[in-house]
N, C-alpha and C positions, 0 to 999 in steps of 0.2 A: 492274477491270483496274488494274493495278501501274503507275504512270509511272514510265519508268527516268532513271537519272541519267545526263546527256548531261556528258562529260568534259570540260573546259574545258583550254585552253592559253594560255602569253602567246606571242605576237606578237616577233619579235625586234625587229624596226624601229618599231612603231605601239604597243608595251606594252600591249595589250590583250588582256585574256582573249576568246577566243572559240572554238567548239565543233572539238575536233581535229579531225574531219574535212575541215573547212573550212580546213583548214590544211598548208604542204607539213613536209614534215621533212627536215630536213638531222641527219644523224650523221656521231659522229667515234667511228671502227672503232675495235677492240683496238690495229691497227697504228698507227694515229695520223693517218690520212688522215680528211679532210673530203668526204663522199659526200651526194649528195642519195637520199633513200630514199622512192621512191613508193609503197611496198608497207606502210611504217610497222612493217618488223619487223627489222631488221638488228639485230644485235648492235651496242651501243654507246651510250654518250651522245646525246642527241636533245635539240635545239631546234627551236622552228618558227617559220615565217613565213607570213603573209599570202599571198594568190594573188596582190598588185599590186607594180608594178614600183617603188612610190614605197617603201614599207615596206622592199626589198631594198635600194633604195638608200642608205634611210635605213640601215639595219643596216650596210652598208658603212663610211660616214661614219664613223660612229661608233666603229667597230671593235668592235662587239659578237661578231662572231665570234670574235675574239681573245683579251675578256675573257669568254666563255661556255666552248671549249675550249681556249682558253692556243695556238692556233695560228692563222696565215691563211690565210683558203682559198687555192687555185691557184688561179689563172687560167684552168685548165679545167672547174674547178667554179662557177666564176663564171659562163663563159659558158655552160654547161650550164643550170644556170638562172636564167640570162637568156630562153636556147631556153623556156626552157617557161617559164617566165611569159608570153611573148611569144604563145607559142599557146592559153593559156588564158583 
């Protein structure tokens, strides 16, 4: 039997590769808006982050979203996930 290659991603906040699934995705649409994408198929640029709330935080700080899509999230993106981190 064939072992398959398990896709790796970095981490926006923790810089650490680890296996996409395990990972959320946030994308930045055609439009230019910053979306969280649970389904991991929207059109668009795509980074990820960790399921904990420290790594978002960290990504915050830092302004990685800004230097990743050259924009800042909204504040309803933010607290959007915040909600789901919060629940997972």
């Amino acid at each position: 039997m064939k072992n398959r290659k398990i896709p790796l991603r970095m981490c926006l906040g923790c810089q650490e590769m680890k296996p996409k699934k395990e990972l959320l995705r946030i994308v930045k649409t055609p439009e230019g808006v910053l979306e969280y994408d649970p389904t991991s198929k929207k059109n668009g640029r795509g980074a990820y982050l960790c399921s904990n709330l420290e790594c978002f935080s960290k990504a915050l700080k830092y302004h990685k979203f800004e230097k990743t899509f050259g924009i800042k999230p909204s504040p309803e993106m933010v607290s959007e996930l915040e909600r789901q981190l919060n629940s997972s």
